[in-house]
C-alpha positions as CSV (number, residue, x, y, z in Angstrom):
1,X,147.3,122.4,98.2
2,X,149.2,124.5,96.2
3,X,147.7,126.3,93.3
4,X,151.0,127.9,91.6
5,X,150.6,128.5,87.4
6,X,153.7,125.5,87.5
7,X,151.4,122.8,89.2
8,X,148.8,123.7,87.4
9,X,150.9,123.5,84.1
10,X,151.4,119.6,84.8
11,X,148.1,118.9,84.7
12,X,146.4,121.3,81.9
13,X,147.7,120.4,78.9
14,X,145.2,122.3,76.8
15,X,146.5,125.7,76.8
16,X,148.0,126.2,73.1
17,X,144.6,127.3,72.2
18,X,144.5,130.2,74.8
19,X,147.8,131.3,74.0
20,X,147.2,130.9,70.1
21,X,144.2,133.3,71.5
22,X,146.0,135.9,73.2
23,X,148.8,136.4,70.9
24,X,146.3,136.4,67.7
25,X,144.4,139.6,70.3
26,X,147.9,141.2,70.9
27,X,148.7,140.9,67.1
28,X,145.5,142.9,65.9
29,X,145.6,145.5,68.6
30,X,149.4,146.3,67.8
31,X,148.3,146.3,64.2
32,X,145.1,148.5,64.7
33,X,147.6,151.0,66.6
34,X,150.3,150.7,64.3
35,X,147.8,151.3,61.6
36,X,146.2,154.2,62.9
37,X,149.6,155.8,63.3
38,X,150.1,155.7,59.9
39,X,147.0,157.2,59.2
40,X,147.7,160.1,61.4
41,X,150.8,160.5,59.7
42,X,149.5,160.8,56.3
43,X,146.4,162.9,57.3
44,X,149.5,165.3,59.0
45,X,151.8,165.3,55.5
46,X,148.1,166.3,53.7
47,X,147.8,169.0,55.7
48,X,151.1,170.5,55.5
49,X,151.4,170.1,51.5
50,X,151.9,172.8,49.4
51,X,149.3,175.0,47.5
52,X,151.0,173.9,44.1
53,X,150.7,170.9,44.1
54,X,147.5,170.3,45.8
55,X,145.6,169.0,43.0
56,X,147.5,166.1,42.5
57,X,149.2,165.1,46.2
58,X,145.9,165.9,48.1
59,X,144.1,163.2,47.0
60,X,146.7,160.9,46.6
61,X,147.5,161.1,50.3
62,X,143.7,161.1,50.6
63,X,143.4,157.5,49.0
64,X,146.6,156.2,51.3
65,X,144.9,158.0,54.9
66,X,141.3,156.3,53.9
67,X,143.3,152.7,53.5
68,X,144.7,153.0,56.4
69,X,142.1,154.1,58.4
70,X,139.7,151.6,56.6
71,X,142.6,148.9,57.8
72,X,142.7,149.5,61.0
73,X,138.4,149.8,61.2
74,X,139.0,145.9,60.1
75,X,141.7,145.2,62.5
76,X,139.3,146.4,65.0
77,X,136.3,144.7,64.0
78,X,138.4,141.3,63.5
79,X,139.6,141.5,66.9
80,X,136.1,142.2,68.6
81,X,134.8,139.3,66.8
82,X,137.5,136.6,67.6
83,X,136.8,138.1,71.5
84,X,132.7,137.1,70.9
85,X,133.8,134.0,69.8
86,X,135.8,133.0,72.3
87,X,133.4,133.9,74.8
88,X,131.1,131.6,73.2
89,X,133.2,128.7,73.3
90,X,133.7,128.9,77.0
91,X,130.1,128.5,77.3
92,X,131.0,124.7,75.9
93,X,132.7,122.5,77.9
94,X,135.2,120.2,75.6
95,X,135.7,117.3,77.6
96,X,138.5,115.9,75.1
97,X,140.7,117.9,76.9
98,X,141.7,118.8,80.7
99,X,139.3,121.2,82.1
100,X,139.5,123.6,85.3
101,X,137.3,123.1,88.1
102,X,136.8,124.1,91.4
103,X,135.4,122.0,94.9
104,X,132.3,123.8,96.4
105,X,131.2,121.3,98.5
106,X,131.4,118.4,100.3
107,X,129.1,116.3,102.1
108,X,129.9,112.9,104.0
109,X,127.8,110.2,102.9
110,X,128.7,107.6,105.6
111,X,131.6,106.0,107.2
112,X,133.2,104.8,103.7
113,X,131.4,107.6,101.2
114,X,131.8,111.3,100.4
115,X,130.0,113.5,97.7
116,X,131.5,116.3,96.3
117,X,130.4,119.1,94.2
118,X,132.2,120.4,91.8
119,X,132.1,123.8,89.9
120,X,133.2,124.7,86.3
121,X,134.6,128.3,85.8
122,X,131.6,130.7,85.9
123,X,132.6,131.0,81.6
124,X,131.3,128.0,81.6
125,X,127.5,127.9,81.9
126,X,126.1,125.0,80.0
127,X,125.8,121.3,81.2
128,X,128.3,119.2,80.8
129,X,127.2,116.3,78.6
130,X,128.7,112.4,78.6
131,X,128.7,109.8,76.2
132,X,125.7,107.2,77.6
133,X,126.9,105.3,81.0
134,X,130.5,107.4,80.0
135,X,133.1,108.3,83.4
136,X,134.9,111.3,84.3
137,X,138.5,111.7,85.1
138,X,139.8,114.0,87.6
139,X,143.2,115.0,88.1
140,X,144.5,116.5,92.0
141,X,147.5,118.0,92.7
142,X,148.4,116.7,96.6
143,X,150.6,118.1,99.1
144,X,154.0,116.5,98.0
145,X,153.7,117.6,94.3
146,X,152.1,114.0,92.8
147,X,149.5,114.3,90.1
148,X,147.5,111.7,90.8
149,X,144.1,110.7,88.8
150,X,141.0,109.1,89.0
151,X,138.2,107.7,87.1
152,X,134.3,108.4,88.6
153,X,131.0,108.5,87.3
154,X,129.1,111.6,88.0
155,X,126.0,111.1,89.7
156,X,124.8,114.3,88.9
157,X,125.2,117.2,86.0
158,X,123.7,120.7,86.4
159,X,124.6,124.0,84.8
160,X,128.2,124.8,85.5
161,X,128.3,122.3,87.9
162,X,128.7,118.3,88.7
163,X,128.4,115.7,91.7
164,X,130.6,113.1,92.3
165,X,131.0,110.2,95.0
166,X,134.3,108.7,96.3
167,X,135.5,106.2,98.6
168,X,136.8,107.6,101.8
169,X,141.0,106.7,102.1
170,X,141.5,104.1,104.8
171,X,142.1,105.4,108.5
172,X,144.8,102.9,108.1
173,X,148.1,104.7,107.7
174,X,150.8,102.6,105.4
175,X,150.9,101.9,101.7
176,X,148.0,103.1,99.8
177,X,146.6,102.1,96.7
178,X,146.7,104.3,93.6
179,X,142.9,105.1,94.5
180,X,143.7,106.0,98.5
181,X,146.1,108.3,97.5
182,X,143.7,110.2,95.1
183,X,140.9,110.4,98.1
184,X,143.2,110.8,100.9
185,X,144.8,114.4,98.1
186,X,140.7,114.8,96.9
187,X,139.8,115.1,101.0
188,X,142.4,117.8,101.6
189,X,141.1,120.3,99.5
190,X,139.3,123.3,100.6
191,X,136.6,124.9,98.8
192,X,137.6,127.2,96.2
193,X,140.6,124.7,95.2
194,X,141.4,123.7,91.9
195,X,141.4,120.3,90.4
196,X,141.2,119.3,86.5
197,X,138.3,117.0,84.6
198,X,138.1,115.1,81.4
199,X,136.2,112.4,79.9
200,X,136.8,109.0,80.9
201,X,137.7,106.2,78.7
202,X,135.0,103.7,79.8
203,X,131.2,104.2,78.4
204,X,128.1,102.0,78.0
205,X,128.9,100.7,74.6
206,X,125.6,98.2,73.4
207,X,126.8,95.7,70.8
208,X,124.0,93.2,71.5
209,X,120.9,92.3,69.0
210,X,119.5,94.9,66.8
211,X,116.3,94.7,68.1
212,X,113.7,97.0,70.3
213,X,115.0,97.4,74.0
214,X,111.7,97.6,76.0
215,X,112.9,96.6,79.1
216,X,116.2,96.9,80.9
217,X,117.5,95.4,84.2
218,X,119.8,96.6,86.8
219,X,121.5,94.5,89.3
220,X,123.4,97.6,91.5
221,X,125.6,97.2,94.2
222,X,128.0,99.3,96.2
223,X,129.2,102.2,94.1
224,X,127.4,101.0,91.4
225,X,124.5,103.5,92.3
226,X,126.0,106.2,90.9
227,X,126.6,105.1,87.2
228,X,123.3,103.9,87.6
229,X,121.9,107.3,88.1
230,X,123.5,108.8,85.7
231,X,122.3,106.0,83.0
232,X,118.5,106.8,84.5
233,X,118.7,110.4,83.9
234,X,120.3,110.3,80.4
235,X,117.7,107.6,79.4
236,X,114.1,108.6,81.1
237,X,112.7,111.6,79.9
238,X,113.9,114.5,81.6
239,X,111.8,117.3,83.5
240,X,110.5,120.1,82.4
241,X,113.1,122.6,82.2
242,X,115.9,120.1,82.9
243,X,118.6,119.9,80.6
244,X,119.6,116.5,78.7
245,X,122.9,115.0,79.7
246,X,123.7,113.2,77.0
247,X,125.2,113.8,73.9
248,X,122.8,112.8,71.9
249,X,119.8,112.6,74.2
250,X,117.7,109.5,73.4
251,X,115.0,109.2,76.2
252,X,113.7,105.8,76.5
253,X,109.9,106.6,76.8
254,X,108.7,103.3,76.5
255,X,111.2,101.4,78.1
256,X,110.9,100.1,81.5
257,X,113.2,100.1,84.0
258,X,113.7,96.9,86.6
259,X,116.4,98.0,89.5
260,X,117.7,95.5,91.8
261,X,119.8,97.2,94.5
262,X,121.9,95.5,96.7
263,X,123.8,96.2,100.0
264,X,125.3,94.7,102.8
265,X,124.0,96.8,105.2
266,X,121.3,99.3,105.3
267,X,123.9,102.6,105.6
268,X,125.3,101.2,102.3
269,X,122.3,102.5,100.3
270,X,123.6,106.1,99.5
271,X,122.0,108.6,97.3
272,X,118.7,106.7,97.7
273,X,116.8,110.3,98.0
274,X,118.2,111.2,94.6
275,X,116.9,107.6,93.4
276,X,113.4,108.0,95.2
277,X,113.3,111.5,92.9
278,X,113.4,109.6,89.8
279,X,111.0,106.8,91.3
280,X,108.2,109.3,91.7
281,X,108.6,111.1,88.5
282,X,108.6,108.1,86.7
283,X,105.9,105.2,88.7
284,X,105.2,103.7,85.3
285,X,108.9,103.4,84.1
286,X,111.3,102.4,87.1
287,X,110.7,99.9,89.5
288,X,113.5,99.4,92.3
289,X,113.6,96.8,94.9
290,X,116.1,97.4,97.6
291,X,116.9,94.6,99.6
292,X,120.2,93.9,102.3
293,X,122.2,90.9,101.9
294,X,125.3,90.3,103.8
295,X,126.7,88.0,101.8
296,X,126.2,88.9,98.7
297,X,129.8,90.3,98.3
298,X,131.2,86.4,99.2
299,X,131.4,85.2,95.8
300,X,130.9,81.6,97.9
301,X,127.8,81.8,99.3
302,X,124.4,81.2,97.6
303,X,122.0,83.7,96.2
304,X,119.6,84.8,98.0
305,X,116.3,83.5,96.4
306,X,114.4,86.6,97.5
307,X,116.4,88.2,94.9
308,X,114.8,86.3,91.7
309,X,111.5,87.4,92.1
310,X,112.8,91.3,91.5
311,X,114.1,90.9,87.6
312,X,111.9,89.2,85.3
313,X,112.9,85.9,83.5
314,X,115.0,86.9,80.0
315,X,112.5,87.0,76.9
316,X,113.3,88.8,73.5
317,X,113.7,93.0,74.0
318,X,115.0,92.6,77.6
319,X,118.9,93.2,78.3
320,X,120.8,93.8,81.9
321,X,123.3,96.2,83.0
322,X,125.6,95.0,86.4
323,X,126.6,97.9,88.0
324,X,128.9,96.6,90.7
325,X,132.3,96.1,92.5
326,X,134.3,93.4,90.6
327,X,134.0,90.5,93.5
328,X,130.0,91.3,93.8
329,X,129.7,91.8,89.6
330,X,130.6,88.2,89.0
331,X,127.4,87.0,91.2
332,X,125.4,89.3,89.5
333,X,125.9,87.9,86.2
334,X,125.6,84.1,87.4
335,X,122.3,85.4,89.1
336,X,121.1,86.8,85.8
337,X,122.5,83.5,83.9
338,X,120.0,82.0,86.1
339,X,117.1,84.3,85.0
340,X,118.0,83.0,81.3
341,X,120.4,86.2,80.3
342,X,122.9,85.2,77.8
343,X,126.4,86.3,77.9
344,X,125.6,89.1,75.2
345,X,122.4,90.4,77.1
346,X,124.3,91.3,80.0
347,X,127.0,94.1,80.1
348,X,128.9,95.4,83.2
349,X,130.1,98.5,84.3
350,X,132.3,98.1,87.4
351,X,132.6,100.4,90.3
């Protein structure tokens, strides 16, 4: 992949700040040196005055070598201050905007699934923190030049870094989807390449009763595991020493957590030691049943009646999350219409 300043240009669009940066830094150090110039000047005239009229030019040229001087001692200071700042604020990582990052690893999942890790500039030490059940959207650069983009939810957030899982592109060659082409340019990089991340536009918004949430459900399927650990780890309490990754972190300590997870096959249940992590931190809190059913993407066949005894009936304080494909996501939500969930009890993220 290339990874000339002119690619990189088309996909950072964030850089008046920088330059606003590094010209204000240019600015004060020319003005420091143009300053202190001045000042030598001055002190050079005071020296070479003469004896007569010493009394009165001395400390006039005194007053005008001490303003300079004391002019350039705050061009100085200005200028080491705006660099502490701006240090500072590369700790924070604004996702409004396109942000640099870098591939440090990736691991295949399975046949159809990789995870990658991504690294934020070393600047950049704190954890990145999302709006509750909010994506990411990458932007790649591929081998013919096309900036192509993608929306993901992160399955994991550390310190200067994040984990991501994508859909291997089709061993199919021919005409690609939109998504293809962004895994097929994603799957070429090397570590140490650059790519750029933003927010997403989609996040859990809850517009439902105003009443106490004590118990929420999750029907998961597919991709749909990893915006459902990410909603796990922004709601449970985190760990001691573990940062929070929301905005606004609102553990749910009271609030139970029913996960139904459901796969076609049993190599379809990725991530599940990152789940099985939360499950025995929290035994009292989340409760996940994991079962296979091979045709629960066929939006014609039956439900499975094994499934209903996994979520509990509807009753006031309970609400659902589908976390799904769109063709399994509409079964999920006539399975939970079954189990008594209204239409505004239910809300669906789709994978």
């Amino acid at each position: 992949i290339p990874k000339s300043p002119s690619l990189l240009n088309k996909i950072i669009d964030n850089m008046s700040g920088l330059q606003g940066f590094i010209l204000y830094a240019f600015s004060a150090m020319v003005a420091t040196l143009l300053l202190q110039l001045l000042s030598s000047l001055f002190r050079s005239l005071l020296s070479g005055s003469s004896n007569n009229d010493q009394s009165t030019s001395t400390s006039f040229m005194e007053s005008i070598s001490n303003l300079f001087s004391s002019a350039a001692l705050s061009f100085r200071n200005i200028f080491s201050t705006s660099s502490s700042d701006e240090v500072v604020k590369e700790k924070a990582l604004d996702l409004n905007q396109w942000n640099v990052c870098k591939v440090a690893d990736r691991q295949s999942l399975n046949s159809e699934y990789s995870k990658y890790t991504m690294e934020l500039p070393s600047s950049m030490s704190s954890t990145i923190k999302l709006a509750l059940g909010q994506e990411l959207q990458l932007c790649v650069v591929d081998a013919r030049n096309r900036v192509l983009k993608e929306e993901c939810f992160p399955v994991a957030c550390g310190p200067g870094s994040f984990e991501i899982v994508v859909r291997n592109p089709p061993s199919v060659a021919g005409t690609r989807s939109r998504h293809a082409k962004f895994s097929a340019a994603l799957q070429q990089l090397l570590p140490e390449d650059e790519l750029a991340v933003k927010a997403g536009r989609r996040r859990l918004t809850y517009r439902g009763p105003e009443t106490a949430i004590e118990n929420i459900a999750m029907v998961v399927s597919g991709l749909g595991i990893a915006p459902a650990l990410q909603l796990l780890r922004q709601l449970l309490p985190p760990a001691e020493g573990e940062p929070a990754l929301q905005e606004e972190s609102q553990p749910a300590a009271d609030t139970a957590f029913e996960l139904l997870w459901i796969n076609e096959k049993k190599t379809d249940f990725i991530l599940n030691e990152q789940l099985e992590q939360l499950e025995a931190r929290h035994p009292e809190q989340l409760y996940v049943a994991r079962v296979i059913d091979s045709a629960f993407g066929d939006a014609e066949a039956a439900i499975n009646d094994k499934l209903r005894s996994a979520i509990a009936p509807y009753e006031a304080g309970r609400l659902a999350l589908v976390l799904a494909s769109p063709d399994a996501a509409g079964k999920a939500s006539s399975f939970l219409e079954g189990l008594g969930y209204a239409e505004e009890s239910v809300f669906t993220l789709l994978s």
